[in-house]
Structure formats: structure tokens, C-alpha cells
DSSP file (Angstrom, degrees, kcal/mol; ACC not computed):
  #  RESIDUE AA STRUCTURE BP1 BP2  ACC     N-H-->O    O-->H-N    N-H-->O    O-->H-N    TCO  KAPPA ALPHA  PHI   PSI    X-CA   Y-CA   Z-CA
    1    1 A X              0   0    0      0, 0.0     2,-0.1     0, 0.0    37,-0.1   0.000 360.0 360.0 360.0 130.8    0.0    0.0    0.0
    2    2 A X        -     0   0    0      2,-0.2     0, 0.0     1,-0.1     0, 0.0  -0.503 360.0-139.3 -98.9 147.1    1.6    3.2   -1.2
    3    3 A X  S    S+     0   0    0     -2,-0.1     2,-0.5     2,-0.1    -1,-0.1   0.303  78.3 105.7 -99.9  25.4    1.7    6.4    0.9
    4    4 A X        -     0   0    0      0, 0.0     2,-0.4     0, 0.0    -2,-0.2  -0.835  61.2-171.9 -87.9 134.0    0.9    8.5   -2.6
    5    5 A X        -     0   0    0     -2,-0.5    36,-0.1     1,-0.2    37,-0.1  -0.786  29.3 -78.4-121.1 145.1   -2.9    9.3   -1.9
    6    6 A X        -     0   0    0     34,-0.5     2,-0.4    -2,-0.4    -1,-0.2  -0.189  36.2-159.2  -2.4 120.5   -5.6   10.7   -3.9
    7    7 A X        -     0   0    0     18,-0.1     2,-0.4     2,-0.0    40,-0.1  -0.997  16.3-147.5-105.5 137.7   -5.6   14.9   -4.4
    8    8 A X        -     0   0    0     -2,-0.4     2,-0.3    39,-0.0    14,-0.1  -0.798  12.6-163.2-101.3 153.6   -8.9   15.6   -5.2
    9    9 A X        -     0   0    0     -2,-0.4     2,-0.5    12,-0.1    16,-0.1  -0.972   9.5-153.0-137.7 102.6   -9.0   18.9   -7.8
   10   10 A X        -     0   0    0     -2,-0.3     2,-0.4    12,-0.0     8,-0.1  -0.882   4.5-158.7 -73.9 138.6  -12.7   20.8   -8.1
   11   11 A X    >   -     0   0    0     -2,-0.5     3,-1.1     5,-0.1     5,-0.4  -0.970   3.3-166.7 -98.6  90.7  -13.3   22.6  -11.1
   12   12 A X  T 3  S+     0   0    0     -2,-0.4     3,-0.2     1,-0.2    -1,-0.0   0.411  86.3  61.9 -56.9   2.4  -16.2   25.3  -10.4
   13   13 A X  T 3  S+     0   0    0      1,-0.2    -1,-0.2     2,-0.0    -3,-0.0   0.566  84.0  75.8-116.3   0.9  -16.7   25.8  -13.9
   14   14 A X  S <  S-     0   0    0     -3,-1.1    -1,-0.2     2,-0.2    -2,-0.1   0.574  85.2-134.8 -64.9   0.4  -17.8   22.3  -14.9
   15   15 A X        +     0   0    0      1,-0.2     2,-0.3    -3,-0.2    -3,-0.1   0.839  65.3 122.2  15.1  58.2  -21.2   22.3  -13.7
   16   16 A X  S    S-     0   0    0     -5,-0.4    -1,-0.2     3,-0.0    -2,-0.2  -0.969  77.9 -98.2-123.4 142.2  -20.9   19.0  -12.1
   17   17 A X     >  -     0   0    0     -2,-0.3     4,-3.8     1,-0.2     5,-0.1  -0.203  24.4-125.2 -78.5-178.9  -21.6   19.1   -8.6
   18   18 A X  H  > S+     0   0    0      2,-0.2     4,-1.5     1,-0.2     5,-0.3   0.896 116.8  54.0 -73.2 -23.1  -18.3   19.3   -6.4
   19   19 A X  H >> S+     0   0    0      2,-0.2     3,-2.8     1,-0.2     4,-2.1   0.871 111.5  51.2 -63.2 -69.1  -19.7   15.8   -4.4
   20   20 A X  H 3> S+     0   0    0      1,-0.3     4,-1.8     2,-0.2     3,-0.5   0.770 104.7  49.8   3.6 -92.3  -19.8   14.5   -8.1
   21   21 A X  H 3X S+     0   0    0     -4,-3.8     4,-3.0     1,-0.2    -1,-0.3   0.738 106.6  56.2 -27.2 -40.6  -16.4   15.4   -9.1
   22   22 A X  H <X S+     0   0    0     -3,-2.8     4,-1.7    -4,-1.5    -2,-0.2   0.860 109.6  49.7 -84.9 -45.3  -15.1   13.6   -5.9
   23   23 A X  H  X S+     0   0    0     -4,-2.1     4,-2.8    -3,-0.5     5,-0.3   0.983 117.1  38.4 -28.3 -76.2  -17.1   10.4   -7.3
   24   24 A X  H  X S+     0   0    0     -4,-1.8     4,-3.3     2,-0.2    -2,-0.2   0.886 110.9  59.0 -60.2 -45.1  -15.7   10.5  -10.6
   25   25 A X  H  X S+     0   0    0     -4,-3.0     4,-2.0     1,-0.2    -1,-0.2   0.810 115.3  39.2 -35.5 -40.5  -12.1   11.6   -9.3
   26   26 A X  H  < S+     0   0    0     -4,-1.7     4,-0.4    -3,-0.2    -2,-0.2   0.804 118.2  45.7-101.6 -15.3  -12.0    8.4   -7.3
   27   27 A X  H  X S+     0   0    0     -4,-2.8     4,-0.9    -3,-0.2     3,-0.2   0.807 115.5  50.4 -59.3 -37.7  -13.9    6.0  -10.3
   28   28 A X  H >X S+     0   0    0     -4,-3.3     3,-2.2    -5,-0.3     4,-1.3   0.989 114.1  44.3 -68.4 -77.2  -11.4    7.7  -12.8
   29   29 A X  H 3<>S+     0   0    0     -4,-2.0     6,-2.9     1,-0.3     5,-1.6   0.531 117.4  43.4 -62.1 -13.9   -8.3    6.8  -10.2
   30   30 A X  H 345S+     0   0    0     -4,-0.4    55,-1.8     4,-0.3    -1,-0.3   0.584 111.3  59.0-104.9 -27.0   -9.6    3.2   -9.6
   31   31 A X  H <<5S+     0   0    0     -3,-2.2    56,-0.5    -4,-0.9    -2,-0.2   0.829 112.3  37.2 -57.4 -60.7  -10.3    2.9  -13.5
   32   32 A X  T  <5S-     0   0    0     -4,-1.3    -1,-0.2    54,-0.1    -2,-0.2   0.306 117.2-107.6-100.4  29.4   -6.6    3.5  -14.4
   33   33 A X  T   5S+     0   0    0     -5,-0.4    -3,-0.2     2,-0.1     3,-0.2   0.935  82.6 127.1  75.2  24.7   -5.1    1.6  -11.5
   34   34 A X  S   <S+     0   0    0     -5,-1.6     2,-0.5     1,-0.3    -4,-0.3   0.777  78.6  45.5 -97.8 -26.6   -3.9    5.0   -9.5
   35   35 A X  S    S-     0   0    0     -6,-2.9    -1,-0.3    -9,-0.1    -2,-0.1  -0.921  80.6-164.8-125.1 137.5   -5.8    3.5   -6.6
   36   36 A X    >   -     0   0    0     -2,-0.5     3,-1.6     1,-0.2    45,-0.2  -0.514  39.1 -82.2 -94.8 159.4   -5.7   -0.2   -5.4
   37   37 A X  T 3  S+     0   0    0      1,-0.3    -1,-0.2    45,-0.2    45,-0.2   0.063 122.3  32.7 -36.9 137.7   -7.6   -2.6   -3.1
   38   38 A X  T 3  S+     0   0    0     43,-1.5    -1,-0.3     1,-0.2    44,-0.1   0.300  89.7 134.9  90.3 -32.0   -6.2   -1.6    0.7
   39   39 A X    <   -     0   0    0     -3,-1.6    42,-2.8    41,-0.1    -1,-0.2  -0.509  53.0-134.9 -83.1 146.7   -5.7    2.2   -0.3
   40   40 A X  B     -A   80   0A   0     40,-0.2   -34,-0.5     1,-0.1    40,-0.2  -0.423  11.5-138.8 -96.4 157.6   -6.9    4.6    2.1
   41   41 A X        -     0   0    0     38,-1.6     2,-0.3    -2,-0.2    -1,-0.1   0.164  42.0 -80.7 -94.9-160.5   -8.8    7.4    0.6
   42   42 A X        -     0   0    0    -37,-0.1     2,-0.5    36,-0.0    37,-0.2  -0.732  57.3-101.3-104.7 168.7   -7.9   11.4    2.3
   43   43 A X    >>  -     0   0    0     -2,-0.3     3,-2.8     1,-0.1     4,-2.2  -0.651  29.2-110.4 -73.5 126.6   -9.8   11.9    5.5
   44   44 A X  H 3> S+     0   0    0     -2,-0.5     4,-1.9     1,-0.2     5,-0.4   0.957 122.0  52.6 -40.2 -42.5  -13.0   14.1    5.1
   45   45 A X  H 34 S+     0   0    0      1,-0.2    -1,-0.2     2,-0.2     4,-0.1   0.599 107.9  48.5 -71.4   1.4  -11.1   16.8    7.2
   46   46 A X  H <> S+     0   0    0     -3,-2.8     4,-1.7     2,-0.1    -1,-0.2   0.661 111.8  50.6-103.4 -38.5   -8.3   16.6    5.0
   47   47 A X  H  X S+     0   0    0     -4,-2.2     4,-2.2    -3,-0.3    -2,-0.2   0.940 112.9  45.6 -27.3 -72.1  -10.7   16.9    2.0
   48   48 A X  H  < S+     0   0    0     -4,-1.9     4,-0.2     1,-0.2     5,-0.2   0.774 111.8  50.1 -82.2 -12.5  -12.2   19.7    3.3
   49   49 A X  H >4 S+     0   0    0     -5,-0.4     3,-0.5     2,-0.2    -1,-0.2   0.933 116.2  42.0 -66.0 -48.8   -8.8   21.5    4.3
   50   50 A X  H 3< S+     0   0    0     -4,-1.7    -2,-0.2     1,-0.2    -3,-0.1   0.787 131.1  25.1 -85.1 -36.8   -7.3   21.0    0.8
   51   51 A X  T 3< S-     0   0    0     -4,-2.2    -1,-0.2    -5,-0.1    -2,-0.2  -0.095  91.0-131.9-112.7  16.8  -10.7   22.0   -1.3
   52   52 A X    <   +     0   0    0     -3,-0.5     2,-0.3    -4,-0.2    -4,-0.2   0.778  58.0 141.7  31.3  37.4  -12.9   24.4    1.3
   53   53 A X        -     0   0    0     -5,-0.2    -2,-0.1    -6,-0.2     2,-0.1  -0.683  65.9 -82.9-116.7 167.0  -16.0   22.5    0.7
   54   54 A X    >>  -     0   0    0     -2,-0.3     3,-1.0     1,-0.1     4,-1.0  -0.193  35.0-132.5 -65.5 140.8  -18.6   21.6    3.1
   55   55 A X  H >> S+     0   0    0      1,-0.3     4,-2.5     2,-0.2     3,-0.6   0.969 113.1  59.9 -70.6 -52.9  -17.5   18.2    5.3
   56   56 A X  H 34 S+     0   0    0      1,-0.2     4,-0.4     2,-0.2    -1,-0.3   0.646  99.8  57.4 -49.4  -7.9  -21.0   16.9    4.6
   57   57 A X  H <> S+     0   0    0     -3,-1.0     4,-2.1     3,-0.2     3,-0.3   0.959 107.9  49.4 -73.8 -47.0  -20.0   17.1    0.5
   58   58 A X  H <X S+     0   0    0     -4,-1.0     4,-1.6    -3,-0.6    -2,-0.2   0.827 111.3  44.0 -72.5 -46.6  -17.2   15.0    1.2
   59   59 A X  H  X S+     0   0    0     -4,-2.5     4,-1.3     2,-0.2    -1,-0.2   0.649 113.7  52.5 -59.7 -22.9  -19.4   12.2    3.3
   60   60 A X  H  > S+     0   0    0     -4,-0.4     4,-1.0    -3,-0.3    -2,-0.2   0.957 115.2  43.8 -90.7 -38.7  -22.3   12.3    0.5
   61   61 A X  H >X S+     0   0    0     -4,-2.1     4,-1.6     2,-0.2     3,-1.1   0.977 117.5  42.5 -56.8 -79.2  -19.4   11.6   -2.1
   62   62 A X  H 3X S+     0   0    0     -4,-1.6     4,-0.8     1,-0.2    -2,-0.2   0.677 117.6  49.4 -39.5 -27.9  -17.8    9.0    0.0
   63   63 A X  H 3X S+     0   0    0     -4,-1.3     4,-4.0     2,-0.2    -1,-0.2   0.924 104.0  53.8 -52.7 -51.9  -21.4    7.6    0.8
   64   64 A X  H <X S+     0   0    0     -3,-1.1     4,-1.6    -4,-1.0    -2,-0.2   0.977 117.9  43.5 -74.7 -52.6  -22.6    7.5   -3.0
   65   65 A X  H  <>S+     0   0    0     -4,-1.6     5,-2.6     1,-0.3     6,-0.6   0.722 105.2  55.6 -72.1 -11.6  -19.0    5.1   -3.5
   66   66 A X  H ><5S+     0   0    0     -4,-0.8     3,-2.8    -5,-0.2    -1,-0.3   0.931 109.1  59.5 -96.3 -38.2  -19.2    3.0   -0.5
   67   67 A X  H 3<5S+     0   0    0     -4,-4.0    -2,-0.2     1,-0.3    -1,-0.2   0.697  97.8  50.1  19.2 -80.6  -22.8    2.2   -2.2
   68   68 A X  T 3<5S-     0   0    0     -4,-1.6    -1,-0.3     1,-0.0    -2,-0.1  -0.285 123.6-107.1-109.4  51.0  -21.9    1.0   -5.1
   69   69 A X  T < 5S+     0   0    0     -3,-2.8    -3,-0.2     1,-0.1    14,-0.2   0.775  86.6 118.0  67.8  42.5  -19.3   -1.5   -3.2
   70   70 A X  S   <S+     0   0    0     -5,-2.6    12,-0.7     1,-0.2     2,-0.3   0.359  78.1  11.0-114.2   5.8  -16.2    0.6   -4.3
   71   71 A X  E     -B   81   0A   0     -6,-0.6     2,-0.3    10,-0.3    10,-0.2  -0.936  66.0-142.4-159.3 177.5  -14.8    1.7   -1.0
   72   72 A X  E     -B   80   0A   0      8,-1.5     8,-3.5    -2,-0.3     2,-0.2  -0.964  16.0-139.0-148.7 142.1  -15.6    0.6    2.9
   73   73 A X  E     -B   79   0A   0      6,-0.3     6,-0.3    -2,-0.3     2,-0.2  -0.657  19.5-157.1 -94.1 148.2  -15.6    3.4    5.6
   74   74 A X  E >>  -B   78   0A   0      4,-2.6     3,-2.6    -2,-0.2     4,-1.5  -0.834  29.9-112.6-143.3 104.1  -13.7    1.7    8.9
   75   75 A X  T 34 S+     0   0    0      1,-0.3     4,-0.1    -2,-0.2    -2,-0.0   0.099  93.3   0.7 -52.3 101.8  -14.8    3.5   11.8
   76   76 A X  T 34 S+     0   0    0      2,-0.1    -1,-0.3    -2,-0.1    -3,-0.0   0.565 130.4  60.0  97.0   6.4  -11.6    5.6   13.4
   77   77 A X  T <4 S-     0   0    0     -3,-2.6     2,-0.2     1,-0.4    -2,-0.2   0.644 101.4-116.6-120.0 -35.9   -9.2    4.4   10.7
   78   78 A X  E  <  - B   0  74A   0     -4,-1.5    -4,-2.6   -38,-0.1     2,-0.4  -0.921  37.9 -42.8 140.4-173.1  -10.8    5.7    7.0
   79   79 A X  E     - B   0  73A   0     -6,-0.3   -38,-1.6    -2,-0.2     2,-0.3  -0.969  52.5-175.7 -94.8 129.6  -12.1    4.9    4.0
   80   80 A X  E     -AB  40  72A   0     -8,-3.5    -8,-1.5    -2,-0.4   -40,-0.2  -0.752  27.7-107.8-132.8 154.0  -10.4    2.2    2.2
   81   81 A X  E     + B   0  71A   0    -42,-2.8   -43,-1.5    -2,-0.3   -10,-0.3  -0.638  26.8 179.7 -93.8 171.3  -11.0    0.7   -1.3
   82   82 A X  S    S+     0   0    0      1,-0.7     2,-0.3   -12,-0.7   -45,-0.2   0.491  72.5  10.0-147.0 -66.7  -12.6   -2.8   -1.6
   83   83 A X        -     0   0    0    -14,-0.2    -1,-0.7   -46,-0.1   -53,-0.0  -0.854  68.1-151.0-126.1 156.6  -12.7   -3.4   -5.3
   84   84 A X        -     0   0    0     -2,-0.3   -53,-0.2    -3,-0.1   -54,-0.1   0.093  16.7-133.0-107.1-135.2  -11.1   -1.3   -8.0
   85   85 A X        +     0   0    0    -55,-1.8   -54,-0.1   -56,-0.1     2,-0.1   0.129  57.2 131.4-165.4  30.0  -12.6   -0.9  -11.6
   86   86 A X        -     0   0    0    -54,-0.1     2,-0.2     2,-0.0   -54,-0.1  -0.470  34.4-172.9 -89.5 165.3   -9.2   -1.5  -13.8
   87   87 A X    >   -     0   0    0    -56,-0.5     3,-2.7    -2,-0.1     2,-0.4  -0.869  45.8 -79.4-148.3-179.9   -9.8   -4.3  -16.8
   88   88 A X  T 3  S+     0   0    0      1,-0.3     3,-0.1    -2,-0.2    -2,-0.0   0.254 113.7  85.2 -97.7  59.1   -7.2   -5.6  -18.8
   89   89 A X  T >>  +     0   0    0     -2,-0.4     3,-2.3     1,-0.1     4,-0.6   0.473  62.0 101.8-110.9 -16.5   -6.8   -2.8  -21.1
   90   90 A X  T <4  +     0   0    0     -3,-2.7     4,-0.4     1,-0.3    -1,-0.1   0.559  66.8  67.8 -48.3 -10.1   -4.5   -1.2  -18.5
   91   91 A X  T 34 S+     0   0    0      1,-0.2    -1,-0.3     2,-0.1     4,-0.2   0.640  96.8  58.2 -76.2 -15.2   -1.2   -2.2  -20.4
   92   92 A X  T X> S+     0   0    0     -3,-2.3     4,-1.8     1,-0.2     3,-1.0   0.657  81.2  89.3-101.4 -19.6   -2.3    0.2  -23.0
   93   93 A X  H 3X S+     0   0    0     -4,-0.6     4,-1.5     1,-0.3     5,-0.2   0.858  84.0  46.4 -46.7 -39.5   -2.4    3.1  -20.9
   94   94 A X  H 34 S+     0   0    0     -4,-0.4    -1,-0.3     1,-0.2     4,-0.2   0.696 107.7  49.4 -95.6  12.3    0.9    4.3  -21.1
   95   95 A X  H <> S+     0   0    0     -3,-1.0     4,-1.3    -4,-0.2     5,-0.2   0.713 120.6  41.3 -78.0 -36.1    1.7    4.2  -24.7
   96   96 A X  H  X S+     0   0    0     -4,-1.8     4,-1.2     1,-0.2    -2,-0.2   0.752 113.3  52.3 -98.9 -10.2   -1.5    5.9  -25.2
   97   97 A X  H  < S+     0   0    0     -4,-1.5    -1,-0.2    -5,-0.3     5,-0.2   0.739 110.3  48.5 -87.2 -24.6   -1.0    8.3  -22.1
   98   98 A X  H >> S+     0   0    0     -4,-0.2     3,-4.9    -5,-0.2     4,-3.0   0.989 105.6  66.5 -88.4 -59.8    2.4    9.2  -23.5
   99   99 A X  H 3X S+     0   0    0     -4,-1.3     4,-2.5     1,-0.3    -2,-0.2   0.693 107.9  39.7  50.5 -64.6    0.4    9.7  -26.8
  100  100 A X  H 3< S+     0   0    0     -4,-1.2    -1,-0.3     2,-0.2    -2,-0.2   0.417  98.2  65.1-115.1  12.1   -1.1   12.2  -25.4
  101  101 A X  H <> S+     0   0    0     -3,-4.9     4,-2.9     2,-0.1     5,-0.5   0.532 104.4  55.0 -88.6 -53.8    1.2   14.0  -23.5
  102  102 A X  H  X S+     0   0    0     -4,-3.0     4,-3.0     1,-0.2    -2,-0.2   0.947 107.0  50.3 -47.8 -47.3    2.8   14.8  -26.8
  103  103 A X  H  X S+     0   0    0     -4,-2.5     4,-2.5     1,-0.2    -1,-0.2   0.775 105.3  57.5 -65.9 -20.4   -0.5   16.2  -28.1
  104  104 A X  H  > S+     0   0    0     -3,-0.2     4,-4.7     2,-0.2    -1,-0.2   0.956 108.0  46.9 -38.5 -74.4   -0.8   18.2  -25.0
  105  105 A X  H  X S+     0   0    0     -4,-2.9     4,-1.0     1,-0.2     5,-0.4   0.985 114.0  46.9 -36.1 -63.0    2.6   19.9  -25.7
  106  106 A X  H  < S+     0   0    0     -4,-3.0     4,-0.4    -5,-0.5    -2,-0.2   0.793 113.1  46.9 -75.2 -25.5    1.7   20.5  -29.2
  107  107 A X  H  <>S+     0   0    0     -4,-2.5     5,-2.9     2,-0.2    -1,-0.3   0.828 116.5  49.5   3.5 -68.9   -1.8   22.0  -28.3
  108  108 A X  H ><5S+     0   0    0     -4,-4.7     3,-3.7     1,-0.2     4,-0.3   0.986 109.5  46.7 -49.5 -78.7    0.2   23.9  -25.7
  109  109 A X  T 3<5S+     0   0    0     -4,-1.0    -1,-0.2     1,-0.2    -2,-0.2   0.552 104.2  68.3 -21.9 -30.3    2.9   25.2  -28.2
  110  110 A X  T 3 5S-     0   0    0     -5,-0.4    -1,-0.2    -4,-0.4    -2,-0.2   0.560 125.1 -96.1 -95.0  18.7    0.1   26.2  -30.6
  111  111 A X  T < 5S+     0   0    0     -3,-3.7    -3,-0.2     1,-0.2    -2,-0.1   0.606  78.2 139.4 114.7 -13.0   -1.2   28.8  -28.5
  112  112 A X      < -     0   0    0     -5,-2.9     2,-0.3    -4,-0.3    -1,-0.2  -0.419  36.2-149.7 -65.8 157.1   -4.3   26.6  -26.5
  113  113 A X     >  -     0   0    0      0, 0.0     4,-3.2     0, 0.0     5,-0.3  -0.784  37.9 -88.6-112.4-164.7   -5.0   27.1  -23.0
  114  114 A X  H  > S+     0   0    0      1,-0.3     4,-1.5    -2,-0.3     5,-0.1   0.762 128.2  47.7 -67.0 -31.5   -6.4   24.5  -20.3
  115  115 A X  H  > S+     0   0    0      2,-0.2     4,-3.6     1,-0.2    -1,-0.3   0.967 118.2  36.5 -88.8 -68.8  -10.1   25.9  -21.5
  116  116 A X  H  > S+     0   0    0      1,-0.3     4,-2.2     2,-0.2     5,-0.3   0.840 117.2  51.5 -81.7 -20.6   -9.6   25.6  -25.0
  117  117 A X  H  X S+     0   0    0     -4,-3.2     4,-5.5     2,-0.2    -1,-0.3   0.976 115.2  47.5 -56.3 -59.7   -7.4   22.2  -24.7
  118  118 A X  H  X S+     0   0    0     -4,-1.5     4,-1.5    -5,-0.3     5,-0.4   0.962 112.7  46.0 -51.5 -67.2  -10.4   20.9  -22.6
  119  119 A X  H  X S+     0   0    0     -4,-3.6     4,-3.8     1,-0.2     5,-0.3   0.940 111.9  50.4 -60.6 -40.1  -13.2   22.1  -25.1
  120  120 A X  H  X S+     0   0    0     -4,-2.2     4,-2.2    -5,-0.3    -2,-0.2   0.878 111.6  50.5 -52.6 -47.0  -11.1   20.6  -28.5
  121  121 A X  H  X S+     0   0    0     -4,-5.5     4,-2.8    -5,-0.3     5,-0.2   0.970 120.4  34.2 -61.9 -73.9  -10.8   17.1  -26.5
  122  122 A X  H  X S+     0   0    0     -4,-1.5     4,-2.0     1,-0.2     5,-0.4   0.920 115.6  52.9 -29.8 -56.1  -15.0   17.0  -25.6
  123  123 A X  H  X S+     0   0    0     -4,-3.8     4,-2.4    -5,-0.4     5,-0.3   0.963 123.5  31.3 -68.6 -42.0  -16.0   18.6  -28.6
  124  124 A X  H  X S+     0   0    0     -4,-2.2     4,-2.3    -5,-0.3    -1,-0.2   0.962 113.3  59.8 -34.9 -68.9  -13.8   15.5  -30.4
  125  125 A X  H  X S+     0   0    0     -4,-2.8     4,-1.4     1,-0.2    -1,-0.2   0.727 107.6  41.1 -17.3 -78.6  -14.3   13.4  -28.1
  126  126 A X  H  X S+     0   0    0     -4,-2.0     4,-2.4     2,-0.3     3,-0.4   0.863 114.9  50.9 -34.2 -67.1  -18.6   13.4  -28.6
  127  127 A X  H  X S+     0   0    0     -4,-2.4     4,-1.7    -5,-0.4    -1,-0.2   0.861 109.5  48.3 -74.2 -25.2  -18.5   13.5  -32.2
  128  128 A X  H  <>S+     0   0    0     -4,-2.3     5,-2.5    -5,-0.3     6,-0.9   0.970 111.4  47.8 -65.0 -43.8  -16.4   10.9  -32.4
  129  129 A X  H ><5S+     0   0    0     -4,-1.4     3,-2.6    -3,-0.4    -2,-0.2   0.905 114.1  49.8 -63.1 -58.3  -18.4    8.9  -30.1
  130  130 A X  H 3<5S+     0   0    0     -4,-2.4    -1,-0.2     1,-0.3    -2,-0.2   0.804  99.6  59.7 -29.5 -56.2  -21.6    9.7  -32.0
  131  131 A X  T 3<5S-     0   0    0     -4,-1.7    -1,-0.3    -5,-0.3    -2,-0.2   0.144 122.0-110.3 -84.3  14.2  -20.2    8.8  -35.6
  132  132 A X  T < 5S+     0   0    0     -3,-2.6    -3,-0.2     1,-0.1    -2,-0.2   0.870  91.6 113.7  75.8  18.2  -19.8    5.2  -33.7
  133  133 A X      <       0   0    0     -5,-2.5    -4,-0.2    -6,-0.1    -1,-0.1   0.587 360.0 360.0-115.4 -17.5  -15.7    5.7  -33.8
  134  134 A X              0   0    0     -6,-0.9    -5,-0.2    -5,-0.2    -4,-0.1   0.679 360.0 360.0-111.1 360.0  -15.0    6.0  -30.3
């Protein structure tokens, strides 16, 4: 068990709510294998210290995950993960991750910023997904 932890990042301009993000932050990290069975999760007071949100966001977040059987609260110790959500498509993550660091640079280099990076990927993203390619 690794002592690299979680950092949870809100984005106010996503309109997803911030309990939301915290969902997806920790499905996305369990997804690519950034968190494993046995890893502890931040404390809500360490949540709400790092992000200013409400303690209760952080509990309705944790809640919604221990739910759906992806984490287990252990009373005076944390929240820990129970099952992850990686498949075996994780060997292709870094070739494609490096992939896509380069297009990042060259994004960067042509003048985008994180807004306009961010809209160019969705707006791809969608249509691609639409047209049956992604």
C-alpha cells in the first residue's frame, strides 16, 4: 500500500456538482489503477482542508462510493477501497497516455490554453463517439 494518496482537484466551472467530481475523481483513479484494493482514501477533514468544501459534500461523495461496493468506511481508521474498476486494457495506458502527453505539448505550443485544450478534446471526443468511432 503506497503512501501516494488521492488529491482531489474541483473545477467550479464544470457544472458538475463538487460531491460529483469527488465520485468521478475516485472512479477515474480506480479505472486507471492509481488506486488499489487496501488504499486509504484522504480523511473528510483533509478533503475539506485541501478543497474548502462543506464536510458533509465529502461524506455524500464517500457515501454514494461505498454504495456502489467501491470503497468501505472503517470506523476511526478511514475509508479504504474494496474493489477497483481496472480491466485488462491497463497495459495500453501508457503508450497511449504518453500519446497524449505529446499532443498536450503541441496543443500547448500552438497557443491553447487548459479551456480551450479541454473544449477541443469533448467537442472531439462526442462527435467521435456519435459517428460510432469511439
Amino acid at each position: 500500500m503506497g503512501l501516494e494518496m488521492i488529491e482531489f482537484h474541483l473545477d467550479g466551472r464544470s457544472g458538475v456538482s463538487p460531491y460529483q467530481q469527488i465520485v468521478q475523481q475516485v472512479r477515474n483513479a480506480l479505472r486507471l489503477g492509481l488506486l488499489r484494493e487496501g488504499d486509504q482514501l484522504p480523511t473528510v477533514k483533509d478533503v475539506v482542508a485541501a478543497l474548502a468544501i462543506n464536510p458533509n459534500t465529502v461524506l455524500k461523495a464517500y457515501r454514494e462510493l461505498e454504495h456502489e461496493g467501491l470503497v468501505q468506511a472503517k470506523p476511526g481508521r478511514g475509508t479504504f477501497v474494496t474493489r477497483t474498476l481496472t480491466d485488462n486494457t491497463l497495459a495500453a495506458h501508457g503508450p497511449l497516455r504518453q500519446d497524449l502527453r505529446r499532443w498536450l505539448t503541441k496543443a500547448r505550443k500552438a497557443g491553447l490554453d487548459d479551456e480551450s485544450i479541454e473544449a477541443l478534446f469533448l467537442t472531439t471526443f462526442r462527435s467521435a463517439s456519435q459517428e460510432g468511432v469511439a
